[in-house]
C-alpha positions as CSV (number, residue, x, y, z in Angstrom):
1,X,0.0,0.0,0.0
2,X,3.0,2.3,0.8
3,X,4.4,1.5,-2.7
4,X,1.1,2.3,-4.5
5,X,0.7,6.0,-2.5
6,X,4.0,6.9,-3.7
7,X,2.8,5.8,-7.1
8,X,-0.1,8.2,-6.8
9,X,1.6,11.0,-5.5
10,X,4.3,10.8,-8.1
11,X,1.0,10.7,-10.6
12,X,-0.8,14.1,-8.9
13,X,2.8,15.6,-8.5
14,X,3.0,15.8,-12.6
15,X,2.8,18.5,-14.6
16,X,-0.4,19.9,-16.0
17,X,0.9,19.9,-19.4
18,X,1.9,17.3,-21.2
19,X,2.2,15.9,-24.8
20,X,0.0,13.4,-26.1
21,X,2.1,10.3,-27.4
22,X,0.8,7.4,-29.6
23,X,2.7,4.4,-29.8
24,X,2.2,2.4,-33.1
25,X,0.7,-0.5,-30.8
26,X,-2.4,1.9,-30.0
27,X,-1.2,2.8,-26.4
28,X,-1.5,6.3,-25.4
29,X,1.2,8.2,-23.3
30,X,0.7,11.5,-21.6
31,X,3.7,12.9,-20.6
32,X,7.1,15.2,-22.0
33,X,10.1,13.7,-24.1
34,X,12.9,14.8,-21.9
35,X,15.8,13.7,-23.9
36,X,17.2,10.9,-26.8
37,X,19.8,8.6,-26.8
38,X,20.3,6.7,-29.9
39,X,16.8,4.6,-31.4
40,X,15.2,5.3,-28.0
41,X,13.6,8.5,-26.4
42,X,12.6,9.4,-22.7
43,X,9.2,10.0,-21.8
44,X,8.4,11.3,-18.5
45,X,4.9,10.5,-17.6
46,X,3.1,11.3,-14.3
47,X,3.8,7.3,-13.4
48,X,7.3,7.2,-13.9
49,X,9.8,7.6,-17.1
50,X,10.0,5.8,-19.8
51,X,12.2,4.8,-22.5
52,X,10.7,3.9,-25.8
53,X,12.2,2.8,-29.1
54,X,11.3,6.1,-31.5
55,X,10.3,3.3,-34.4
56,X,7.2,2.4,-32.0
57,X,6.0,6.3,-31.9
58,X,3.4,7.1,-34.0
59,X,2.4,10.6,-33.3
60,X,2.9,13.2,-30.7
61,X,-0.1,16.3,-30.2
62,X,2.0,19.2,-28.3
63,X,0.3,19.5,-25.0
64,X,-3.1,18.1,-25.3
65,X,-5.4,18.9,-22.2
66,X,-6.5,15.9,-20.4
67,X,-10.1,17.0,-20.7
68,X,-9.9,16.5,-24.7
69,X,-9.7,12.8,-24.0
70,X,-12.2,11.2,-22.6
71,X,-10.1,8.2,-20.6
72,X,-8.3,11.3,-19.0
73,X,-11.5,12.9,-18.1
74,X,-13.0,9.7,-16.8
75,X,-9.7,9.2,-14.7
76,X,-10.1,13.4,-13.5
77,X,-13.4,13.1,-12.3
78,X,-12.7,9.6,-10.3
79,X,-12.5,8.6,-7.1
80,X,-9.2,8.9,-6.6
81,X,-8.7,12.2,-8.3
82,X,-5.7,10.8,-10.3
83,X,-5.5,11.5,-14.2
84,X,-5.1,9.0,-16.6
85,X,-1.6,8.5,-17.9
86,X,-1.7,6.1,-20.2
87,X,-4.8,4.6,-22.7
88,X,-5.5,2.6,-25.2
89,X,-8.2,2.9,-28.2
90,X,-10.2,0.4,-25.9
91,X,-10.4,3.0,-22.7
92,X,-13.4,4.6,-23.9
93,X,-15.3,1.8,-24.6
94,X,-13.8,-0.1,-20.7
95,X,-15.6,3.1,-19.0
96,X,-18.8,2.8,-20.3
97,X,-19.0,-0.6,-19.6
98,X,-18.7,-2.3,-23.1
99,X,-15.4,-4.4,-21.7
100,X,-13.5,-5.0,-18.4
101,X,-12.3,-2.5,-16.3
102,X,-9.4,-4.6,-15.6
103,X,-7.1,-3.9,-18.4
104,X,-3.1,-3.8,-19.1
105,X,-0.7,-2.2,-21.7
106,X,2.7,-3.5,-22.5
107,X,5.3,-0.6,-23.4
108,X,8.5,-1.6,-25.2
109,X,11.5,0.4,-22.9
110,X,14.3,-1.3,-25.0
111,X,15.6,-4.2,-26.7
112,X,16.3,-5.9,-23.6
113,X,13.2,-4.7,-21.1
114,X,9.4,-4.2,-21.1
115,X,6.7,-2.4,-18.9
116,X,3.7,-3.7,-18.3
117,X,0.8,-0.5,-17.4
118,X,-2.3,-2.2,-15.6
119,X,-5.4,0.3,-15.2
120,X,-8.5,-0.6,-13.3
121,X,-11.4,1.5,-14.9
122,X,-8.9,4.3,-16.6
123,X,-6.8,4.9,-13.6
124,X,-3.3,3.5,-13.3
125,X,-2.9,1.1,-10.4
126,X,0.4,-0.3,-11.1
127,X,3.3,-1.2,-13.2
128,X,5.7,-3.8,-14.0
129,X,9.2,-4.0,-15.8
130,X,10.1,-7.1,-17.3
131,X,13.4,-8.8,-18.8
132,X,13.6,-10.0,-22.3
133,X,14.6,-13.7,-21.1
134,X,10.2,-13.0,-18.9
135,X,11.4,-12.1,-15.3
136,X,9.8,-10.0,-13.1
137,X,12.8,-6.9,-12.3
138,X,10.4,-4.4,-10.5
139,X,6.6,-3.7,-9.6
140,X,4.9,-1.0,-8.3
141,X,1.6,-0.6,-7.1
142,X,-0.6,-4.0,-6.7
143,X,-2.0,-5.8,-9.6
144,X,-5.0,-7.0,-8.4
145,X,-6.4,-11.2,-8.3
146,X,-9.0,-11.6,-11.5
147,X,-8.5,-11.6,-15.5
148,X,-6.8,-8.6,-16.8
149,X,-6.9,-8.3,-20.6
150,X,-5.0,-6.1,-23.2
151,X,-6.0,-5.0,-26.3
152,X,-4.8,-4.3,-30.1
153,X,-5.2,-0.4,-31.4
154,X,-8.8,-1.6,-32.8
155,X,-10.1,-2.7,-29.6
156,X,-10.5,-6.1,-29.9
157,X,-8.9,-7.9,-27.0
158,X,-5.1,-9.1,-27.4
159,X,-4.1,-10.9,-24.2
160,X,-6.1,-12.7,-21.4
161,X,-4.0,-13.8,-18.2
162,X,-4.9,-14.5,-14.8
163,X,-3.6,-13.0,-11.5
164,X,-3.8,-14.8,-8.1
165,X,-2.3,-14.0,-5.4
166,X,-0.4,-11.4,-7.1
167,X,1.4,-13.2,-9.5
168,X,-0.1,-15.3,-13.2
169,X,-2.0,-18.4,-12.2
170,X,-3.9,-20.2,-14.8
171,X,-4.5,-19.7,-17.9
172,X,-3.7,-17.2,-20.7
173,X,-4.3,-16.9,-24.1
174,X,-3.7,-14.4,-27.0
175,X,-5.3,-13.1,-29.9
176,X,-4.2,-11.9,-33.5
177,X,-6.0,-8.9,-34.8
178,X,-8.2,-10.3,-36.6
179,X,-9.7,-12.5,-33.5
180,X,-8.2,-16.1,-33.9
181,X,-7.1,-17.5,-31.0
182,X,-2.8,-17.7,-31.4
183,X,-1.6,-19.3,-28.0
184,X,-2.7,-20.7,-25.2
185,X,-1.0,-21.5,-22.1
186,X,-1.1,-22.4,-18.2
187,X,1.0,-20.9,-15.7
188,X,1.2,-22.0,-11.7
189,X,2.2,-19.9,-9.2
190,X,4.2,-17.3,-11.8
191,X,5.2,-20.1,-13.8
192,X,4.8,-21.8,-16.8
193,X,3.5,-25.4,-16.2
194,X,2.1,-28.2,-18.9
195,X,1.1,-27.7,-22.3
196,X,1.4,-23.7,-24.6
197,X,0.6,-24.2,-28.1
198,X,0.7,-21.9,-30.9
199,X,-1.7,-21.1,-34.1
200,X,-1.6,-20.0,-37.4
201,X,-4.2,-17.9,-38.3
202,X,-6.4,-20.6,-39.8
203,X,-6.2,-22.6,-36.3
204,X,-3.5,-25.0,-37.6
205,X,-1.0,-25.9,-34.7
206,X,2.5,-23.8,-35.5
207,X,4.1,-24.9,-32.0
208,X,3.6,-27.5,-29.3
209,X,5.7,-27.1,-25.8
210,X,5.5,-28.6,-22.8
211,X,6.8,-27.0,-19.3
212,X,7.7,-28.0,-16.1
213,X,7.8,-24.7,-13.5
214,X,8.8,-22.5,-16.4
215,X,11.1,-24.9,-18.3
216,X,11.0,-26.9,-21.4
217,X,10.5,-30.5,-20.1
218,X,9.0,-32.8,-22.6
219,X,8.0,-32.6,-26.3
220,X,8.4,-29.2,-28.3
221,X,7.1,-30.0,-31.9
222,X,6.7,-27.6,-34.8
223,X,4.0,-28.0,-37.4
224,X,4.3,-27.9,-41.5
225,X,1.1,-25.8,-42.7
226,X,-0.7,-29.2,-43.4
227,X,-0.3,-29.9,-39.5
228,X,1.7,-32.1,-39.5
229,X,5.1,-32.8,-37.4
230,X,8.1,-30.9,-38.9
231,X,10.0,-31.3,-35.9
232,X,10.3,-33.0,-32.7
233,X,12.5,-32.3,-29.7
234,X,12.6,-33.9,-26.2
235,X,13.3,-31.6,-23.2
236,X,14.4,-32.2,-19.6
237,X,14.5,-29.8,-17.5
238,X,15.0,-27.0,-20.5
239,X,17.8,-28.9,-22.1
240,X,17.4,-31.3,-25.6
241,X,17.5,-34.7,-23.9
242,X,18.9,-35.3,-27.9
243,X,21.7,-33.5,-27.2
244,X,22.5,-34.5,-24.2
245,X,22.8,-38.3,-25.4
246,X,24.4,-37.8,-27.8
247,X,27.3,-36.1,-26.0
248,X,27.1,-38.8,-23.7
249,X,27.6,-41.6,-26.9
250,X,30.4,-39.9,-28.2
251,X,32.5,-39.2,-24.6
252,X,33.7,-42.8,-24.4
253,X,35.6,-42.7,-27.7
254,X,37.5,-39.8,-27.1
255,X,40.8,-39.8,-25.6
256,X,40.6,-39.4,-21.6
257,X,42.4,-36.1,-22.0
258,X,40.4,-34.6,-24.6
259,X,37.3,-32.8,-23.3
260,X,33.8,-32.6,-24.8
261,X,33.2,-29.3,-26.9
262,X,32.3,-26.6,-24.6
263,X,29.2,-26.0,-26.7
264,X,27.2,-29.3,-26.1
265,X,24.9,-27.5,-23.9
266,X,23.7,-24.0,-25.4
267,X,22.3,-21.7,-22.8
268,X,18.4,-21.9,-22.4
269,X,16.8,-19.4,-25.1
270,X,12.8,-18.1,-25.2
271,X,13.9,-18.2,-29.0
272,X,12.4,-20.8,-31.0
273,X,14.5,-20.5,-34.7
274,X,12.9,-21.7,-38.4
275,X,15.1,-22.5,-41.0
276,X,14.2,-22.6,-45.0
277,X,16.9,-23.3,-47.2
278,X,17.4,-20.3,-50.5
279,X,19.3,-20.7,-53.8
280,X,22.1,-18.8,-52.3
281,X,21.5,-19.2,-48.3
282,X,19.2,-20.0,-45.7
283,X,16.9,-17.5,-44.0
284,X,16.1,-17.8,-40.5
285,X,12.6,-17.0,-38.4
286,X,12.9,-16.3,-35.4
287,X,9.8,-16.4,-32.3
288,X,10.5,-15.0,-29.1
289,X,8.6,-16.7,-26.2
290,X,6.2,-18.1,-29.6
291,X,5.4,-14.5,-31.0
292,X,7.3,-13.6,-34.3
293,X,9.8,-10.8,-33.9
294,X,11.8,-11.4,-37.2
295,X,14.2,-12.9,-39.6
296,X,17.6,-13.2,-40.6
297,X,18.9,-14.6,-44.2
298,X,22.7,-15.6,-44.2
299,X,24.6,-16.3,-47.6
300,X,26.5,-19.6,-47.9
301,X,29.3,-18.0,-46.1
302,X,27.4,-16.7,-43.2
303,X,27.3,-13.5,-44.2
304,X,24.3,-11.2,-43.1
305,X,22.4,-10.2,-46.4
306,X,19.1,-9.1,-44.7
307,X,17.5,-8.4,-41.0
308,X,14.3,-7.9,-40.6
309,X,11.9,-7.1,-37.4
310,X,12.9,-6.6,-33.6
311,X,14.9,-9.6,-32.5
312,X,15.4,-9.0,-28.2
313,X,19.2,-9.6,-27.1
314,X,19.7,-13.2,-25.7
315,X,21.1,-16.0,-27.7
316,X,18.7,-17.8,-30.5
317,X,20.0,-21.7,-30.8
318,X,18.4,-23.7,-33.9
319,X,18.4,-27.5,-33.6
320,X,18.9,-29.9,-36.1
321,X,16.2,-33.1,-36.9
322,X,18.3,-35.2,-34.0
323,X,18.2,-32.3,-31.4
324,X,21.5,-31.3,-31.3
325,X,22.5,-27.6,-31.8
326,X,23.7,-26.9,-35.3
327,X,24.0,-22.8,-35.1
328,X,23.9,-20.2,-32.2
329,X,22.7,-16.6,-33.0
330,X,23.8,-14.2,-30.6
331,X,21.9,-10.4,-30.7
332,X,22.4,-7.4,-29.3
333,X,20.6,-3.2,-29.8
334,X,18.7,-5.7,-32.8
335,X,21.5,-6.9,-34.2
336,X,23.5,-10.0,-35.1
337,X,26.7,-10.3,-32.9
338,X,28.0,-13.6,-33.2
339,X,27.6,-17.1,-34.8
340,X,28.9,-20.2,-33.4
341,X,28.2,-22.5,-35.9
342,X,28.3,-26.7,-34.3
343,X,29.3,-29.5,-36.0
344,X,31.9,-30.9,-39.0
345,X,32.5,-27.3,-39.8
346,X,32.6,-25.9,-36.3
347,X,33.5,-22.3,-36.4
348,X,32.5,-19.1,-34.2
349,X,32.2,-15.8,-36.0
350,X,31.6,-11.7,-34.9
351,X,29.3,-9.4,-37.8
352,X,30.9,-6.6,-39.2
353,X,28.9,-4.6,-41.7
354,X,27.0,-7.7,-42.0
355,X,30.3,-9.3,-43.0
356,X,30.9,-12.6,-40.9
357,X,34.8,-12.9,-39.6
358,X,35.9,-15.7,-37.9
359,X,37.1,-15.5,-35.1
């Protein structure tokens, strides 16, 4: 409760004036740009500062009065007396009753970090910053037990989840704009637990995982577009049980002093990586906790001939048919780092310019 009245008072302490900032997403920020660094700018909001990527802004009105919208006018005349700092096209339509008042917006504040805005009836009653990799780094305010849902620009809902006790329990699912279901999931006590799978748009099963408290354990299987199995990994405990036997069947006929390749056990990833071969390369999807954020197509000698999209930093790791790593994407700011590419023509390389040099 302390936490949350320092919230508010940092909300009434604002200025009165503030510019009006749409986000491409359909979220609304009040607040002033106080400065730019690089892609990203800073927003100071009467919640807190923000740092968004300038490629998500939309549109900024010069010092719109909160009485010209009606979420901020709803959020005036409330309880509370706080103004509404943040809104989506689906605000309006939440006051007067036509959806939950329990609703969330998630604000890109980087490539490596998130913020998650949750508003019960137009008024901000706390916030949440999230790692790329999905852990919690800070909350303030309480986020209260019940469905929260979050919208696309249009209105039409985007995300369902469940809080209990503070924290997801249950299930959530997520929408594409035009409506179709695109995953569903269960989590337990902040955690994912048994079976998320993801859609196409046409309901056709894309990806099939299976988790144990948060971690791959059991199949993961991707889908061609006819439904059936592409792929087929077994996990334990967020490790390719694949790759782990087979490190284990080739140990034994190495020499006693020659140690097994430091890369037989990539670290975990939220990445999930597509390849489909080219005339001249192979291009690369990549999902990112099962939403697409992009692609990458390498020529035949790794070099980087196109990026596409907003891949978060973290390390990507595609698997071949037996479950062993073949390649290793590392990214960073959106970009391609590093390669290590695994087997017969093992080699590890840094981007330049798009140009791969081995290291």
């Amino acid at each position: 409760m302390k936490t949350l009245s320092l919230l508010l008072i940092a909300v009434c302490a604002a200025p009165a004036a503030a510019d009006t900032i749409l986000l491409k997403d359909g979220t609304r920020l009040e607040g002033v740009i106080e400065g730019e660094m690089d892609d990203a700018s800073l927003i100071r909001t009467k919640y807190g500062s923000l740092t968004v990527k300038k490629t998500e802004i939309r549109e900024i009105k010069p010092e719109e009065k909160a009485a010209e919208t009606p979420a901020a006018t709803a959020g005036a005349a409330s309880s509370t007396g706080a103004p509404v700092a943040v809104s989506t096209p689906a605000a309006a339509a939440e006051l007067s009753g036509a959806v939950p008042s329990m609703t969330f917006a998630t604000v890109a504040t980087g490539t490596s970090a998130v913020q998650k805005i949750y508003s019960e009836n137009g008024v901000i009653t706390a916030t949440e910053t999230w790692s790329a990799s999905g852990e919690l780094i800070s909350r303030e305010g309480t986020v209260k037990d019940g469905v929260w849902k979050e919208f696309h620009p249009d209105g039409k809902v985007r995300t369902e989840k469940t809080v209990l006790g503070g924290v997801h329990n249950g299930p959530l699912r997520t929408y594409y704009p035009s409506g179709a279901l695109q995953t569903e999931a269960n989590y337990l006590a902040g955690r994912l637990n048994g079976t998320m799978i993801t859609y196409t748009e046409d309901a056709a099963p894309l990806f099939e995982q299976n988790f144990v408290d948060g971690k791959l354990h059991g199949l993961v299987r991707e889908f061609n577009p006819d439904a059936s199995v592409r792929s087929e990994t077994l996990y334990a405990a967020g490790i390719p049980v694949q790759g782990q036997a087979a490190a284990q069947a080739a140990a034994p006929a190495r020499a006693p002093s020659a140690p097994a390749p430091a890369a037989a056990k990539p670290a975990a990833s939220p990445y999930t990586v597509k390849s489909q071969p080219l005339a001249r390369g192979e291009r690369y999807s990549f999902h990112y906790e099962n939403r697409y954020k992009g692609r990458v197509i390498l020529d035949a000698s790794f070099n980087l001939t196109s990026l596409s999209g907003s891949l978060p930093d973290g390390i990507a790791v595609f698997y071949g048919p037996d479950g062993s790593p073949e390649k290793e994407f590392v990214f960073s700011d959106g970009k391609l780092e590093s390669l290590k590419v695994h087997g017969p023509a093992a080699a590890e390389y840094r981007y330049e310019k798009g140009k791969a040099i081995k290291k």
